[in-house]
N, C-alpha and C positions, 0 to 999 in steps of 0.2 A: 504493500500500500504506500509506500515510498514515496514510489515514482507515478502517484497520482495526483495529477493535478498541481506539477512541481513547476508549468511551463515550461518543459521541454517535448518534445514528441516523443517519445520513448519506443508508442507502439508503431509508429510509422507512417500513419494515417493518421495519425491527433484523435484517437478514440479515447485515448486516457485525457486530456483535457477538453473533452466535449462542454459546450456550454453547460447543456441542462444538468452535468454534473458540479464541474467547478465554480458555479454561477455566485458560490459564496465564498471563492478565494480570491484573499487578497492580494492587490499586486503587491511584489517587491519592491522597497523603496529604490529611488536610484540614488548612485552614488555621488554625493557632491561632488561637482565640477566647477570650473572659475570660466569666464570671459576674459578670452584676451583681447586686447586692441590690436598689437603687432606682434605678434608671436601665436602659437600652437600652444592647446590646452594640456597638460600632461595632468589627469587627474584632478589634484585641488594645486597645481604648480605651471605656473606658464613657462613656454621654453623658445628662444629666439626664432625665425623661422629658418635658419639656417641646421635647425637639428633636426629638421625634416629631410628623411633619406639621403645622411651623408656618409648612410653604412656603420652607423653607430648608434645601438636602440638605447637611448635615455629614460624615455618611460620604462617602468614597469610591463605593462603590458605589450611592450613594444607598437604602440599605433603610430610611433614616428617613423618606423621601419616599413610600417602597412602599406600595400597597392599603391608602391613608388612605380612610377613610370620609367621602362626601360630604353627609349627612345630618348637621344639627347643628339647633341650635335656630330658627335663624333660616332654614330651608331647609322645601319643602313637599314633602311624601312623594307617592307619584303611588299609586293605586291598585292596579294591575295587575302594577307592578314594582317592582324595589329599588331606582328612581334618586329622586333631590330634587332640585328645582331654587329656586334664592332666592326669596324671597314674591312679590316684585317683579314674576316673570313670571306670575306667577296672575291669571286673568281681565285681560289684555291683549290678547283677544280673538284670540294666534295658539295653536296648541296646542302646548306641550312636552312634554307627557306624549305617551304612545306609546297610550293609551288616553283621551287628551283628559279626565282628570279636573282637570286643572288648569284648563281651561274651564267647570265643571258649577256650576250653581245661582250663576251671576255675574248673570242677569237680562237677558243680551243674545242670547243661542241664540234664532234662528228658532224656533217650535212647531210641530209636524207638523203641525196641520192648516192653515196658512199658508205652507205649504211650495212655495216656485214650482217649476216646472218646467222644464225645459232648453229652450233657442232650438228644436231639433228633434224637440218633444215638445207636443202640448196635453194643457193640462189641463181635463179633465174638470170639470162642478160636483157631478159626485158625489167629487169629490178626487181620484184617481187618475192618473195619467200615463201617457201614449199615444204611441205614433209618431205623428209627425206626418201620416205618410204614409196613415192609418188612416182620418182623418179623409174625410169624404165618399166612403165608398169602396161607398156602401150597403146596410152590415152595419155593426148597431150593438156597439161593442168598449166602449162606454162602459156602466156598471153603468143610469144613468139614460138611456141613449140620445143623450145631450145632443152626440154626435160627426156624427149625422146630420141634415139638413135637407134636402128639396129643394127646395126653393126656395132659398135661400140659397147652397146649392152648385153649383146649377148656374150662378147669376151670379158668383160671385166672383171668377174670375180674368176677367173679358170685359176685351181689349185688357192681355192678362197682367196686367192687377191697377195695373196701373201699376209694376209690377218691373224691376230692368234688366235681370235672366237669366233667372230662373225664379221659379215661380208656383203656391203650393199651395192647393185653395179648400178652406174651410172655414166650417162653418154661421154664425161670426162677421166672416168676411170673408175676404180673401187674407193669404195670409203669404208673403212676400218670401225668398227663398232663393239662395245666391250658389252656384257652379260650385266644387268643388276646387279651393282655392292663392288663393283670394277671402274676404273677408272684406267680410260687409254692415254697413252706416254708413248714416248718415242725415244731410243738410244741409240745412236752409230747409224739413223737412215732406219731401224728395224722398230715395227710397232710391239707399244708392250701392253696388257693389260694388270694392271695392278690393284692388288684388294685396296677398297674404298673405306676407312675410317668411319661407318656411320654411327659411333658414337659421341663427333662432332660433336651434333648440331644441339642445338640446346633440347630440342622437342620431340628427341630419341628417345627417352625414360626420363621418369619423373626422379629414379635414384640411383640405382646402376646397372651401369653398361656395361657390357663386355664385347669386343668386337671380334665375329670371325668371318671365317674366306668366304666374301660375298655378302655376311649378314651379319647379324648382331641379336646380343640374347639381355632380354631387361631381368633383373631382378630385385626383390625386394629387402628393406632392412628389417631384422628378427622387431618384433612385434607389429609387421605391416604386413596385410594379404595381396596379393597378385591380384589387379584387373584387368582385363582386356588394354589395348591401346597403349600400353605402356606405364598403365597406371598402379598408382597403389595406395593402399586406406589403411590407417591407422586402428588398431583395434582397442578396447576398451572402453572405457567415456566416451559421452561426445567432448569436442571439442569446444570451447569458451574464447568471445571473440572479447577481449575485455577494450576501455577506451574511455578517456576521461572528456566530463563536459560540466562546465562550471567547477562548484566543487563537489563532485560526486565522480566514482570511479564506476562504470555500470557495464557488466557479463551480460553478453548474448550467448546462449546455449545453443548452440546449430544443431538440431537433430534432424538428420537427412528425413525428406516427407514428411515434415508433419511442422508443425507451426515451430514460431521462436521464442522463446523466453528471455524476458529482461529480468535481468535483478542488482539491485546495488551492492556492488560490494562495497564501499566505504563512502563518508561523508571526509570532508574537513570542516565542518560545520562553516558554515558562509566565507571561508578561505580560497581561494577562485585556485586550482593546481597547473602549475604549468606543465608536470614532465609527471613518470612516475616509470615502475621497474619491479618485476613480481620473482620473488625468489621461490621456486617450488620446493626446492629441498625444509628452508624454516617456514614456508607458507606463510608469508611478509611482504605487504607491498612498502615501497616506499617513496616518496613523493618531495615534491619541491614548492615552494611557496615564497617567490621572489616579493611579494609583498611584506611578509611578515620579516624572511633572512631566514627561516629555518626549511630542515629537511622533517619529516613527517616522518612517521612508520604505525604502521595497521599491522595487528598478528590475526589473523583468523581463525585460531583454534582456539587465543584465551580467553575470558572471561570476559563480559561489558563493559566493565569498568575499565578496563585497563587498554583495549584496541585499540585507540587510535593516540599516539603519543608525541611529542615532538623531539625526534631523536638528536638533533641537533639544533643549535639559535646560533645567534647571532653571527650568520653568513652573509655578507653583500650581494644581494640579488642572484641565490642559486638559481640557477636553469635549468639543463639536460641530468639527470642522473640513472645510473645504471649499476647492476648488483652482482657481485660474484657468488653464483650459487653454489659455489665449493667453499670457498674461504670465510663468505659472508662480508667481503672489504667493500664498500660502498664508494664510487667513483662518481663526481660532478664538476659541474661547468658552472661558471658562472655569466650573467648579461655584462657586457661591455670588456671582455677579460677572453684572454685565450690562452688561460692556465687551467688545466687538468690535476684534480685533487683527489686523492685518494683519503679515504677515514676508514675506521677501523674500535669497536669497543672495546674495551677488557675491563671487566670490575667495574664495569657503566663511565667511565673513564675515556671518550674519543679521544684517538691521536690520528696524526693527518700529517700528509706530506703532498706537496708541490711535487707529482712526477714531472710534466713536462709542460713546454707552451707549443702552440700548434700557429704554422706559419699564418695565419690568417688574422682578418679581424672581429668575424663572430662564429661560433657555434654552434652550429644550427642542430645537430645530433649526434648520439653514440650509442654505439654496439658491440657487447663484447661476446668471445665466445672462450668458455672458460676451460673446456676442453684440450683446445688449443693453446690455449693462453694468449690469446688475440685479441688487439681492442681494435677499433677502427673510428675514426672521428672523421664527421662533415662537417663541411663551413666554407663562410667565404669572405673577402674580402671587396671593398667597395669604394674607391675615391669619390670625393663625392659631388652628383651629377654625373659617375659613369657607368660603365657597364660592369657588374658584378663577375669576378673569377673564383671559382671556387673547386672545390676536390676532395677527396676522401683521404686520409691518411690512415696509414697501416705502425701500430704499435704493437709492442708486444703487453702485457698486460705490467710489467714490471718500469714500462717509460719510457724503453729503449725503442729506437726506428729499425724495423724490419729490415737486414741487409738486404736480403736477397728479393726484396717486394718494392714494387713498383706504386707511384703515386697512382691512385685510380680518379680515372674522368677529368684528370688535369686540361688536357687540351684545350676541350670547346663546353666544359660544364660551367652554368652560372651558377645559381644559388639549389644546392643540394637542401632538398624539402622531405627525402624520404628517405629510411636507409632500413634494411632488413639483411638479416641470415639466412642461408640455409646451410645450416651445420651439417646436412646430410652430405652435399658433394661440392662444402666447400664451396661458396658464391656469396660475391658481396651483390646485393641487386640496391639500384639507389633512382632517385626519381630528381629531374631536371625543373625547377619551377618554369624558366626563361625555354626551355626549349618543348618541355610536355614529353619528353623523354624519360622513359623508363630501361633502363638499363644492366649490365652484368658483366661482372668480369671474376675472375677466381682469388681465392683469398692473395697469391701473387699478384695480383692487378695482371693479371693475361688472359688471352682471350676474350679480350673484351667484346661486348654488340649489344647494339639496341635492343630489346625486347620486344617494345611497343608503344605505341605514340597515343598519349592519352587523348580523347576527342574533346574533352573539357578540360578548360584555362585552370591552373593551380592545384595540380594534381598535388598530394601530399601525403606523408603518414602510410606508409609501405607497412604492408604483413605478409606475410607467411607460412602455409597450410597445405600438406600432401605439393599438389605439384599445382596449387595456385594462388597469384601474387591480389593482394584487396590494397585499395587505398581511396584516398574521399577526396574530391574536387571542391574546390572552394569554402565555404565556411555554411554553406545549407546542407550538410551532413551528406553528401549525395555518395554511396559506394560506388566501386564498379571493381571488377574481377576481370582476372587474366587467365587460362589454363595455359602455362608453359608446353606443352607434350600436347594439345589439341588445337591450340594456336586461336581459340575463338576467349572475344571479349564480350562481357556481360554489363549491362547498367542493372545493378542491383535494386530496384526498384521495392524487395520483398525485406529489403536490408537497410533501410532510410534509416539513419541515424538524427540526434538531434542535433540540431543548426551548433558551429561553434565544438564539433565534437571533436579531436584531437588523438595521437599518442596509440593507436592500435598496439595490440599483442596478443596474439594466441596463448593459450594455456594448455596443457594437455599432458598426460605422463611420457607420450613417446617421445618428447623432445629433450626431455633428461634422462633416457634409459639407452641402455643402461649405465648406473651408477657410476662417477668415476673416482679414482681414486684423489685425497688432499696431499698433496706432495709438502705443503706445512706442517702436519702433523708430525712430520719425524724430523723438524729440523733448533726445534725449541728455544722459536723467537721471543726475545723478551718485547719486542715492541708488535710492528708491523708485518707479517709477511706475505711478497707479492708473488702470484705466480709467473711462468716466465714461460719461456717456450716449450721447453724440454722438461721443467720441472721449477723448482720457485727460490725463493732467494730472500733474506731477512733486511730489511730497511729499517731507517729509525726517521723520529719524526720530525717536527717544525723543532727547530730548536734545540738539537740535540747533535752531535758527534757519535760513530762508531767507537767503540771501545776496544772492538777485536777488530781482524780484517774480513770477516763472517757478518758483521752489524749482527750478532744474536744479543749482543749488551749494548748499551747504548746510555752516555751520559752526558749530561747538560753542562756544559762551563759557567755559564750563570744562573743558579739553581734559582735566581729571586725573578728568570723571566719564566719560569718552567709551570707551567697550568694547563697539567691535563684534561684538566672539566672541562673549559670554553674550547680548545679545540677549532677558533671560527679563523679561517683561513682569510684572510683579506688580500682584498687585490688593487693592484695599483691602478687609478681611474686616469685614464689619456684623453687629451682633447681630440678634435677630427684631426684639426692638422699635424698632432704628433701620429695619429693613428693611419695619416696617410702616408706619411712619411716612413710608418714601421712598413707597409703595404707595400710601397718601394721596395725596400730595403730584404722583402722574403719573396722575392719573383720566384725561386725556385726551391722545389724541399728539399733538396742537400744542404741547404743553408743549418748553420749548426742548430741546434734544439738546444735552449736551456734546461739545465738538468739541477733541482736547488733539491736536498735536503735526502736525495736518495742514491745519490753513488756510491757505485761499494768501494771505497777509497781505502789506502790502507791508513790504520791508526797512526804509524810515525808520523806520515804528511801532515795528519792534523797535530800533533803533539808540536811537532816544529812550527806549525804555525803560530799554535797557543803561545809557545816560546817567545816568539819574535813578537809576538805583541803582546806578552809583557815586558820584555826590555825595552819597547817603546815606551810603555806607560810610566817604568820606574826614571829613564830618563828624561821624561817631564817635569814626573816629581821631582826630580832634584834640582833641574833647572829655575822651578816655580818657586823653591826652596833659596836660592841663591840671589835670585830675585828679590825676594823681599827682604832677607840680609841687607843687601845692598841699601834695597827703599828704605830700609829702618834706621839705617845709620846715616844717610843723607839727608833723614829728615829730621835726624836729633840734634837740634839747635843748641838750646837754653836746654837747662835741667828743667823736669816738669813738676807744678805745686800739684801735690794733691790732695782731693777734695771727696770729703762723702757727705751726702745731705741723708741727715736723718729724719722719719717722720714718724714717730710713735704713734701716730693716730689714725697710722694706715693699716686699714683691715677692723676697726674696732668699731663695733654696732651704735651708731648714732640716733638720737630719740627724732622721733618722729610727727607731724602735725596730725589732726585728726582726719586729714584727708588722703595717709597714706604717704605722704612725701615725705623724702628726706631733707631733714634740716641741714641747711647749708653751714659749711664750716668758718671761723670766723677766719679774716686773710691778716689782722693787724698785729701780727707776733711772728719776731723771726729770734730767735738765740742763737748766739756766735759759742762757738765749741773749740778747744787746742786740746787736742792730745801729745803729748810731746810735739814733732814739729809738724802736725797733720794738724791743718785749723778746719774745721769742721761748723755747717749751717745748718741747727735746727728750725724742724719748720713746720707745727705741730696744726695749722690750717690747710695741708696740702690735702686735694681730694685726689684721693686714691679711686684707679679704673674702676673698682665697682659701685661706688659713687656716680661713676660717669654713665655706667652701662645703665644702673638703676636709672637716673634720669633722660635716660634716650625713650624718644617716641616710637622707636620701629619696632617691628615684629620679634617677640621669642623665638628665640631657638628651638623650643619644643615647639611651636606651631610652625616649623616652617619641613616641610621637607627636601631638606638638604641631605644631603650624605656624602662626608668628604673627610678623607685624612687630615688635610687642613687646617689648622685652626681657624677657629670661627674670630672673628673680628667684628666687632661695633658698628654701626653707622657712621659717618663721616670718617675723618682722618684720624689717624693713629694717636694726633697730637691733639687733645679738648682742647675747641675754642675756650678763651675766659670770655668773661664780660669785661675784665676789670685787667688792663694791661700793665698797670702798675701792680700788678702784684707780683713782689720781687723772688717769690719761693717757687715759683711757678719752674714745672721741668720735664720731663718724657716722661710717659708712666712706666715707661719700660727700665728707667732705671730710678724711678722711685723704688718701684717695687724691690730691688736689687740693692737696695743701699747698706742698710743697716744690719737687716736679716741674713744678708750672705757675706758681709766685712767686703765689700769689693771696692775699688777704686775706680777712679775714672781721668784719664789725663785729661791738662785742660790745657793744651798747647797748641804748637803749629797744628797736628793731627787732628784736632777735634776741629780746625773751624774748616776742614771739609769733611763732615759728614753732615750730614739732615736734619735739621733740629728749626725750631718755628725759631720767628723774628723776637717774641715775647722771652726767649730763652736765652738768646744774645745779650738783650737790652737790661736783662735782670742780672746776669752773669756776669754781665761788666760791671753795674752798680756795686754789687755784693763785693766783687774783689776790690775795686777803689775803696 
């Protein structure tokens, strides 16, 4: 009952928010917003208009980054449609336009009447194109007849032509033809036919292939049944399309033939979720909430009270996050930042390390596969008013860049909007906003190709299921489906999500089975540890040094920075034109990657470092030391008098009027004091700081809430005005207070007439000594 009548569509049709039922809900308020005059509203914050699409989202919700126009000066408009793409790709001989006008009048296009024909076609010399099989068939198909000979045809193929299979005659000789699953080649003049690879193509099997002479054999992985076509179905449960919309995380149960079930799986109670990441092993999702700074976590097994919790705070506008379901290490992104953060609990205690920064300037998504020990992050970068570049990069889950892996969809990708797994054979598939490209290449970045071109603008939010890809078009929740292996596309029309809906993921047992082993478990990290390609490896966290060359110990040099609670990873905030300037500056992913707080360095490195800065620090001190030697004797003139002023009557409870006020103290008594050669002013009218505090107008300290190590201080100046300037006892309270009670002196030389002291303390300080 949830998701009745919550404003959204749930059922697909708006049956669940039928008037005659909701006719007594109320709407949601909306959320304060402000009026700008010359700037963009960001929430209750207005923002210059210059931080509209400059490729750096400032909002929250990112709407300064929304339905930027891709068309600028330097971009070429395609004929047919509303896309541009940069000059650059114009007459580069592949087509980006959808109507190939970006190729037209380059000077390279074949001409029609120079147009060859296909391996299993002649061509005619009246130009035309024929089955091959046509030829010599003694009926002329050709306009000039030029298809028939006999004489020619009927020698052509004698001792098959010299072919290795098959042999077609034709009025200008034989043509060579290979058998299905054969491909013809030629070596030294002599034709060959060679077994055909059809486990290519993408739409061979849905999982694997085997190739042999001529053919090829699908089969499936242990817990999936064999279908026809090359297919294969999961067994057990159905499957769960889960997908967040507002703040609600809401399961669709796909059960083949028969209707669909919605259900919520989590609220954030009115926290709007940007990202979120479902671990099946601890049955945990977990989520991001760039409004609040914290990440979330929901457990589904335990109790009410305790599911939805906020597993972290005070983070700078987390974004993308994603979960290792071996380890349990939680990895995120954060808006305006292209640092990748790994965390990790122990004893409810997060620690966190800065893996790496990603050449770009945002974020847009992350995938890991923990299997492998593989991450992969999308994003892109944006000067701004230009055309967005963006790409996949390949991690391993420990930080490190994949040697032997190639950047994926570098060339001609703008802004990566989608990015899915398929763990079974190894395929990163990621979706194109700027070109409506859906695409693939292997966890090496090879092999890459298109899949399929979406027919609707802002294709987004890629998934993954048996052998077909789902993702949603614009922001009216619209599905559509791909079958890889049957090549047909569907608009899911039976699948209408609500408006706004985001973040897809499958759930289902066969995508974690089976079981793999925690290569942490035998390594006895005292902090962090990441897994890695082959097996995992122990890090230590923000703030911390290796202690061994292993990182299993890991200790702090300044143990007063060291707070494992908070945990909140902060990131450095760049303006556009330092951000365009970083965009420059990473044209290519071999560019180094910063690597802070997780190298396995060995401990001397760091000891010696420690070394070296402290023999800086101690030769400071001692400079700083020598220094005021010098100051102190340069500036000891005359021998100095000294002076204590005593005030017995400081601190001592003073009678009161009937209105609560304190009785002012009398100012017309001063006694002069010698103790041996120390002449001494008593001054038994001076009003002591709590005299002064009592008579302040401002607020208590118990009603204010403040909270600061700092000492609290008075209203006004350190030094109470008097009324009364002739008053010659008059002095700092700071060393009233310090006079008598602690025996302390105070020089009254060259040195004291630069420090800070009111005009009244001058003027009285000179009387007193004349």
């Amino acid at each position: 009952m949830d998701l009745f009548c919550n404003g959204d569509n749930d059922c697909g049709d708006h049956s669940d928010e039928a008037e005659h039922i909701c006719h007594r809900r109320t709407e949601d308020p909306l959320l304060g917003s402000v009026q700008c005059l010359d700037g963009i509203a960001c929430g209750a914050v207005c923002l210059p208009r210059s931080a509209r699409c400059n490729g750096t989202a400032e909002c929250v919700d990112e709407s300064d980054e929304q339905n930027c126009s891709l068309c600028t000066e330097d971009t070429f408009s395609c004929s047919s449609d509303d896309r541009c793409i940069p000059q650059s790709w114009v007459c580069d001989q592949a087509e980006d336009c959808t109507d190939g006008s970006d190729e037209a009048d380059c000077g390279t296009k074949i001409k029609e009447d120079k147009k060859q024909c296909r391996t299993d076609q002649f061509h005619c010399y009246s130009g035309e194109c024929i089955p091959l099989h046509l030829a010599c068939n003694t009926h002329p198909d050709c306009l000039d007849s030029s298809d028939e000979g006999p004489a020619r045809c009927s020698s052509s193929c004698t001792d098959n032509g010299g072919c290795p299979q098959s042999c077609l005659p034709t009025p200008r000789g034989p043509v060579c033809q290979c058998l299905p699953g054969y491909n013809l080649n030629s070596s030294a003049g002599t034709s060959l036919c060679l077994d055909n690879n059809e486990c290519a193509p993408l739409s061979s099997c849905s999982q694997h292939c085997t190739n042999t002479k001529g053919s090829y054999k699908c089969t499936c992985a242990p817990g999936y049944t064999e279908e026809g076509g090359g297919h294969c179905r999961a067994g057990g449960e159905p499957p769960k399309l889960l997908y967040a919309v507002h703040n609600n995380i809401n399961g669709i149960m796909m059960r083949p033939g028969s209707s669909y079930r919605v259900d919520m799986e989590l609220t954030s109670h009115a926290v709007p979720i940007k990202s979120f990441d479902y671990s099946p092993t601890s049955k945990e999702f977990f989520w991001t909430s760039p409004a609040l700074g914290v990440i979330g976590r929901y457990n589904v097994d335990t109790g009410v009270e305790y599911k939805n919790e906020v597993w972290m705070s005070g983070i700078d506008r987390p974004d993308q996050v994603v979960v290792d379901w071996i380890t349990g290490n939680v990895y995120f992104s954060q808006q305006s930042s292209n640092t990748i953060t790994v965390c990790s609990k122990k004893q409810r205690h997060a620690q966190c390390s800065h893996l790496f920064t990603v050449p770009v300037n945002t974020v847009t998504l992350m995938e890991v596969d923990p299997r492998e020990g593989r991450m992969f992050v999308a994003g892109f970068s944006r000067v701004l008013s230009g055309y967005p570049r963006g790409a996949i990069y390949p991690y391993s889950m420990d930080g490190e860049p994949v040697e032997n892996a190639e950047v994926i969809g570098a060339p001609k990708t703008g802004i990566p909007s989608g990015l899915v797994l398929d763990t079974m054979n190894r395929r990163v598939f990621w979706a194109d906003l700027t070109s409506r490209d859906i695409s693939v290449c292997s966890y090496e970045g090879r092999n890459c190709q298109v899949v399929t071109t979406s027919s609707q603008r802002h294709p987004n939010f890629l998934a993954f299921y048996e052998s077909k890809l789902y993702w949603l078009t614009g922001a009216q929740g619209l599905l559509h489906s791909y079958d890889i292996v049957s090549k047909e596309t569907q608009a899911r029309f039976d699948l209408t999500l609500p408006a706004y809906s985001h973040g897809l993921k499958f759930v289902h047992s066969s995508l974690v089975s089976p079981p793999s082993a925690n290569h942490c478990s035998t390594l006895n990290c005292s902090s962090l540890c990441l897994l890695t390609l082959t097996s995992a490896r122990c890090a230590c966290p923000l703030g911390s040094v290796p202690h061994d060359s292993l990182s299993q110990s890991c200790i702090y040099p300044d143990s007063s920075n060291h707070n494992p609670v908070t945990a909140s990873p902060t990131s450095s905030h760049m303006s556009s034109s330092e951000r365009q300037q970083k965009d420059v500056n990473h044209k290519e992913y071999q560019d180094k990657v910063t690597m802070e707080a997780t190298e396995n360095t060995d401990a001397k490195s760091k000891g010696a470092i420690l070394a070296v800065v402290l023999i800086i620090v101690l030769v400071g001190i001692v400079a700083f030391l020598i220094f005021c030697i010098i100051k102190f004797r340069s500036t000891k003139k005359n021998p100095d008098v000294s002076l204590s002023f005593s005030n017995p009557s400081f601190g001592t409870p003073l009678p009161t009027y009937g209105s609560g006020q304190v009785q002012e103290r009398e100012m017309n008594s001063v006694q002069i004091m010698k103790r041996g050669s120390t002449v001494g002013y008593d001054n038994p009218g001076f009003g002591s700081p709590v005299d002064f505090c009592k008579r302040s107008s401002g607020p208590k300290l118990a009603t204010m809430d403040i909270v600061s190590a700092d000492p609290a201080i008075c209203e006004g100046s350190s030094t109470p005005a008097r009324d009364m300037d002739e008053d010659s006892a008059f002095q700092e309270p700071s060393i009233a207070v310090s006079s008598f009670a602690d025996n302390r002196h105070f020089s009254v030389g060259d040195e004291d007439e630069d420090q800070h002291r009111s005009v009244s303390f001058y003027r009285d300080n000179k009387r007193l000594i004349n």
